[in-house]
TORPA-4810 file (N, C-alpha, C, O; in nm, 3 decimals):
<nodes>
NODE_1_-3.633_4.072_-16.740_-3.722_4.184_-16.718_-3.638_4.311_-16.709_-3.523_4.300_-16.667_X
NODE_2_-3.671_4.393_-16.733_-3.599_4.553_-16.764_-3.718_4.609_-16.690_-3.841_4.598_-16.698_X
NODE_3_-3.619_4.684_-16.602_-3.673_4.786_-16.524_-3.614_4.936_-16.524_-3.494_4.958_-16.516_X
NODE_4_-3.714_5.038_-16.533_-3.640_5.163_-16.561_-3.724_5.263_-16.510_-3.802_5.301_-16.597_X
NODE_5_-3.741_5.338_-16.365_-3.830_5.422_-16.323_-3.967_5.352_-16.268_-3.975_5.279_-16.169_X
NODE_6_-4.037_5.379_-16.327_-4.187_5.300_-16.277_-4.227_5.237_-16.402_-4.349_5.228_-16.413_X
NODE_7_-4.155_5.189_-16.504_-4.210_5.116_-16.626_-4.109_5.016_-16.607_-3.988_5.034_-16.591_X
NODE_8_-4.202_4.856_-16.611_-4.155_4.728_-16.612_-4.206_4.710_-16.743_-4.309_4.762_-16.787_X
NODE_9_-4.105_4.606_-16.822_-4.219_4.535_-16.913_-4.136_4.406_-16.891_-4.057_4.395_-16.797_X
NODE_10_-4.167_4.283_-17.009_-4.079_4.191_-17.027_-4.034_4.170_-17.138_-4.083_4.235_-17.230_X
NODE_11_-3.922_4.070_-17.169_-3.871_4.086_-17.291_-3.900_4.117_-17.424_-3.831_4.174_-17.509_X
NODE_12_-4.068_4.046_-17.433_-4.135_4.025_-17.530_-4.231_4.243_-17.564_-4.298_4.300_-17.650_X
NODE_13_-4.168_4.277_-17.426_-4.245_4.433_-17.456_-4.344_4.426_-17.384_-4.348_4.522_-17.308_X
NODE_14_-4.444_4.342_-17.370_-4.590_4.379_-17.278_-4.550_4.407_-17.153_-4.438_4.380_-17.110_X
NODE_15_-4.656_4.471_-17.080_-4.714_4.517_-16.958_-4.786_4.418_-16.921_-4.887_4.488_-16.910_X
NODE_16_-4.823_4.312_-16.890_-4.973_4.257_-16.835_-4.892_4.218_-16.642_-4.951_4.214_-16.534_X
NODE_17_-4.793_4.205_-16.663_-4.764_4.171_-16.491_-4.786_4.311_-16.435_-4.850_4.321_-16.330_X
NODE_18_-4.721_4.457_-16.513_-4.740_4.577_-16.456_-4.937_4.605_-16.412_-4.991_4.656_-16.314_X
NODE_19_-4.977_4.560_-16.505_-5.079_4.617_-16.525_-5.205_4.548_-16.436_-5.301_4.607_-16.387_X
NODE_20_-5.170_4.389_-16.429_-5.242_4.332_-16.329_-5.180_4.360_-16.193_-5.246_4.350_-16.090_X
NODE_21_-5.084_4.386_-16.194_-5.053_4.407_-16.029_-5.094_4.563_-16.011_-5.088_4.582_-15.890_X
NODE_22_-5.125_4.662_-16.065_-5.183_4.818_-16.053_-5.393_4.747_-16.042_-5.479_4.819_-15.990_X
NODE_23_-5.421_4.637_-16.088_-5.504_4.625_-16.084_-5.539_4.598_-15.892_-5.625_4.655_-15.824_X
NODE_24_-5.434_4.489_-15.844_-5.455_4.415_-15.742_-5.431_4.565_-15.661_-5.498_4.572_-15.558_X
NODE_25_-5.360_4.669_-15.685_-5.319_4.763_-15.582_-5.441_4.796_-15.530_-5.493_4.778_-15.419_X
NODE_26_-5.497_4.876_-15.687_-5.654_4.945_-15.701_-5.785_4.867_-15.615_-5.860_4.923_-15.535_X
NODE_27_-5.788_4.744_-15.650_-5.813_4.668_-15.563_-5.838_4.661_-15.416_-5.948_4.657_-15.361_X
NODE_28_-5.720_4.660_-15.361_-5.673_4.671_-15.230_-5.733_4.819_-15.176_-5.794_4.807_-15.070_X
NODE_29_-5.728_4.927_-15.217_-5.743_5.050_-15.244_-5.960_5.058_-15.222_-6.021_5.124_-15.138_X
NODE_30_-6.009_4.981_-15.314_-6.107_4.972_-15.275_-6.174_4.879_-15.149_-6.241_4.931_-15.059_X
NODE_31_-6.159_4.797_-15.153_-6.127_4.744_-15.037_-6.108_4.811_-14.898_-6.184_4.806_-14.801_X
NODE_32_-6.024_4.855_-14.907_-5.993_5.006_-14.763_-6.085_5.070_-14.713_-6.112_5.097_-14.596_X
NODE_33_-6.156_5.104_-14.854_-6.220_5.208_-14.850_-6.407_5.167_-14.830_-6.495_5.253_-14.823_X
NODE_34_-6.429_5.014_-14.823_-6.539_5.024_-14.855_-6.617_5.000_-14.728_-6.737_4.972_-14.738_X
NODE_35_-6.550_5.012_-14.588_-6.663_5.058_-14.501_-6.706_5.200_-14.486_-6.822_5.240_-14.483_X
NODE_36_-6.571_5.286_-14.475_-6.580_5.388_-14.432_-6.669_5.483_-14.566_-6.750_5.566_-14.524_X
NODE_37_-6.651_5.468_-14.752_-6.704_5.508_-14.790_-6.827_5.470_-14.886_-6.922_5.540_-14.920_X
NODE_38_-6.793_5.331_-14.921_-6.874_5.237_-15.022_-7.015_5.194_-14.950_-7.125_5.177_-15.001_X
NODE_39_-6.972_5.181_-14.811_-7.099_5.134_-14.715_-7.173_5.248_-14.641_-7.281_5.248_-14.581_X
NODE_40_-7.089_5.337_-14.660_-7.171_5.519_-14.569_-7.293_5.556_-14.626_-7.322_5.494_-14.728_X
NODE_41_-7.365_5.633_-14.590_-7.465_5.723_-14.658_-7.401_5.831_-14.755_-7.473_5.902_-14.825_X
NODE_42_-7.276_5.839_-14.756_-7.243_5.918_-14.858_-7.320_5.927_-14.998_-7.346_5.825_-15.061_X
NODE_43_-7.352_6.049_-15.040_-7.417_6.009_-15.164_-7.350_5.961_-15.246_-7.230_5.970_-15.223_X
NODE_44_-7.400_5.871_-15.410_-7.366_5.820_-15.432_-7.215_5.921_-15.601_-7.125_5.894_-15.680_X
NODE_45_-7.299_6.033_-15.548_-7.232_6.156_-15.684_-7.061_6.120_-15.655_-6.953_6.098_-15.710_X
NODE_46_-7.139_6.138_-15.511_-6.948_6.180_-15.420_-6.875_6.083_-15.412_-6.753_6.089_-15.400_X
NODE_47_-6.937_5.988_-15.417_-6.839_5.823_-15.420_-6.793_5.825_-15.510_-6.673_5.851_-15.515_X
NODE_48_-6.851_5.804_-15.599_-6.811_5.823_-15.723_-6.662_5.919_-15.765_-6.546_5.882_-15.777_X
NODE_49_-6.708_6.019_-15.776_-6.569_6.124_-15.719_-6.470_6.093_-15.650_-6.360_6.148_-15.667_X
NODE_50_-6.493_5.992_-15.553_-6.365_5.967_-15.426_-6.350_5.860_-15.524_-6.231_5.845_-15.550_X
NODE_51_-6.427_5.777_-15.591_-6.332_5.619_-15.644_-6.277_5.722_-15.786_-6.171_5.682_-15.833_X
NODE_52_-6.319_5.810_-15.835_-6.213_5.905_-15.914_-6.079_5.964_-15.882_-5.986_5.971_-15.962_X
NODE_53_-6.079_6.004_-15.765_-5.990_6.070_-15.693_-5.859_5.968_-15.624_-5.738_5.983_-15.641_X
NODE_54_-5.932_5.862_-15.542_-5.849_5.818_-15.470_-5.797_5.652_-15.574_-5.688_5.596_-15.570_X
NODE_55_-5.899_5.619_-15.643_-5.893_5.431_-15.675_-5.805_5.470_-15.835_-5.691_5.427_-15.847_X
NODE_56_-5.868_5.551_-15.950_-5.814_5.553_-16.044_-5.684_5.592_-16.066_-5.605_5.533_-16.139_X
NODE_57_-5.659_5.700_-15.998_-5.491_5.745_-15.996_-5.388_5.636_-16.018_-5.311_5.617_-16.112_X
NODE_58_-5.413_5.550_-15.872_-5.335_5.407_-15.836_-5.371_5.352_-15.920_-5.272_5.381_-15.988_X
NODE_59_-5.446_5.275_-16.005_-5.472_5.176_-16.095_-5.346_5.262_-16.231_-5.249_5.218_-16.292_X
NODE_60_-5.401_5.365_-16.230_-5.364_5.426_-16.422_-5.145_5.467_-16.371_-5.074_5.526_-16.452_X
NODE_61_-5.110_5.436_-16.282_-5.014_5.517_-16.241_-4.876_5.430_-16.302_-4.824_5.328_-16.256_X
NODE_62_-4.853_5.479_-16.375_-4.748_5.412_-16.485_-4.792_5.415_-16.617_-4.715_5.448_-16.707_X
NODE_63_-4.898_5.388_-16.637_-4.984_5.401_-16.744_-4.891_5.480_-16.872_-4.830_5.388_-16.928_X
NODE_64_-4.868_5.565_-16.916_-4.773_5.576_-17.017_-4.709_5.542_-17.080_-4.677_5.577_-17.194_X
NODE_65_-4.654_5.412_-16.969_-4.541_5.325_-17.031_-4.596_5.211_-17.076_-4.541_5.137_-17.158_X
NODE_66_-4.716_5.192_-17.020_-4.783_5.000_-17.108_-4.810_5.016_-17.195_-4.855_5.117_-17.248_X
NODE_67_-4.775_4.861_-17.255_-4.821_4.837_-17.383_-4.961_4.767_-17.365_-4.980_4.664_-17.302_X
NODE_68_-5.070_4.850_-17.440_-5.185_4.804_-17.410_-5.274_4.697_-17.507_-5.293_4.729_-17.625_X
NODE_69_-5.326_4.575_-17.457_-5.359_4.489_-17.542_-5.502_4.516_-17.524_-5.549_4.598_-17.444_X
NODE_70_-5.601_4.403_-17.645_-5.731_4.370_-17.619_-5.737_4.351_-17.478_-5.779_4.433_-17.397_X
NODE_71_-5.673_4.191_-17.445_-5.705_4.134_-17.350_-5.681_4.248_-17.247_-5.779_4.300_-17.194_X
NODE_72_-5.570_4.285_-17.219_-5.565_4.391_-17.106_-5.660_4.505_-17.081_-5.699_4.549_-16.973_X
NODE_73_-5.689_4.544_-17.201_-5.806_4.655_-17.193_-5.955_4.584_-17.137_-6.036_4.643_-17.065_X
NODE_74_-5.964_4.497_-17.169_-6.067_4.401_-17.103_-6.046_4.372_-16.930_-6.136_4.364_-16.846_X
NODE_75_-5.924_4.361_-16.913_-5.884_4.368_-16.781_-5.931_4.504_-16.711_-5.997_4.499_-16.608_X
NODE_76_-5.902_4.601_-16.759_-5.885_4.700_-16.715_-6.025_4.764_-16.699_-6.043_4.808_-16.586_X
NODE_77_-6.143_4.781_-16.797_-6.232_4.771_-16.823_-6.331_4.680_-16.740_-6.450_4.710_-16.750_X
NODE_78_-6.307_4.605_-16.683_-6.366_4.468_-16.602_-6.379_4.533_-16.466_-6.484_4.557_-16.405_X
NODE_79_-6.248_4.559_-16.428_-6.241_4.624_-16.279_-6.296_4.734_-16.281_-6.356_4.762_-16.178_X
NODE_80_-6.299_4.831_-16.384_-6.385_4.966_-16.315_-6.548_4.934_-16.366_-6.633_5.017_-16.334_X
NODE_81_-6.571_4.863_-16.412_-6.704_4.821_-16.399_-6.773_4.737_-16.279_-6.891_4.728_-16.247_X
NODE_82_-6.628_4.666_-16.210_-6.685_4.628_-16.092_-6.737_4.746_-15.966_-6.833_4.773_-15.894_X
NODE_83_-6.594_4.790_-16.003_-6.568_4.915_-15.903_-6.739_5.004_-15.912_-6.811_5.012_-15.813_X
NODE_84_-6.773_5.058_-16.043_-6.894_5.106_-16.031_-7.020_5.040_-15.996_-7.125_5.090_-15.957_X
NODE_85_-6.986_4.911_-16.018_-7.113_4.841_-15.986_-7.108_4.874_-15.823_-7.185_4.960_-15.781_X
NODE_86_-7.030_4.814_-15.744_-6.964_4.833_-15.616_-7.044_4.925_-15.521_-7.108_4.901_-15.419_X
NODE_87_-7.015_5.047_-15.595_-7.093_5.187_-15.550_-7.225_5.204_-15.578_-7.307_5.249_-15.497_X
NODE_88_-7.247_5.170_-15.691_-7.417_5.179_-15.768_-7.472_5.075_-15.668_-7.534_5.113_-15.569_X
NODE_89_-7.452_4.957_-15.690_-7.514_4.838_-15.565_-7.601_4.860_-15.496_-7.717_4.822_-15.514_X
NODE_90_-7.540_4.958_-15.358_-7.571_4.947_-15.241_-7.681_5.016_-15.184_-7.746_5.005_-15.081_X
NODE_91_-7.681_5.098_-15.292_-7.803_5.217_-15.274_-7.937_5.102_-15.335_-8.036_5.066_-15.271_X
NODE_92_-7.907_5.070_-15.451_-8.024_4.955_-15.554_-8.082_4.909_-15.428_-8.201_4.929_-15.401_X
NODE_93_-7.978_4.829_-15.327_-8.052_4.736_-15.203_-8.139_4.786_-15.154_-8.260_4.764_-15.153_X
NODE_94_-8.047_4.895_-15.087_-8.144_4.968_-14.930_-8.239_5.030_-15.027_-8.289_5.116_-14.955_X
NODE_95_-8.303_5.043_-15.158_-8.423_5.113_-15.211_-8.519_4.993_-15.161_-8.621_5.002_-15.092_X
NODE_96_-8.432_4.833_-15.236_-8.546_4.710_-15.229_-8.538_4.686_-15.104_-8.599_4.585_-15.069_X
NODE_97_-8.499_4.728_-15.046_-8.513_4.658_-14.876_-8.640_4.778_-14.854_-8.739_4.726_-14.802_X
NODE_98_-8.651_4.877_-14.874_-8.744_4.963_-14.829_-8.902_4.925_-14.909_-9.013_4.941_-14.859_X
NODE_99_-8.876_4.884_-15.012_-8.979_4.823_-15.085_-9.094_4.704_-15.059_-9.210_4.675_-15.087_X
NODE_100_-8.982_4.659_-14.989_-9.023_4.460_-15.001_-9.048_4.481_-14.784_-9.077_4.383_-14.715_X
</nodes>
């Protein structure tokens, strides 16, 4: 493995260990964050904004240096669709909880 600044790859050239472990950070990152902002009354504009602000940075941060595959873009792609689902969610509930 060659290491040089904040870009790892491995012999073969890919990123996928860089890129899944920026995933697990981002991760972690949401996680932190999801009493104080994922579970608040915060609206949902502004969440949004904070998982812009605070979750994407950390995930994309090296980013320059990967080599980006299908599969990885699927990776990558996967998690911020969770991530939005995440936020979108919670509001969907408390509408059907008010409903039902």
């Amino acid at each position: 493995m060659n290491s040089h600044l904040a870009a790892c790859t491995t012999c073969d050239g890919s990123s996928d260990s860089k890129i899944l472990r920026r995933i697990g950070i981002a991760s972690n990152c949401m996680t932190l964050l999801e009493k104080h902002v994922w579970k608040s009354r915060i609206q949902v504009h502004t969440q949004v904004r904070l998982y812009q602000t605070y979750v994407l940075p950390v995930l994309v941060y090296g980013s320059e240096a990967w080599t980006i595959t299908k599969d990885l873009t699927r990776h990558l792609d996967a998690f911020d669709t969770r991530c939005l689902l995440k936020i979108l969610w919670t509001p969907i509930l408390d509408m059907l909880a008010m409903l039902l």
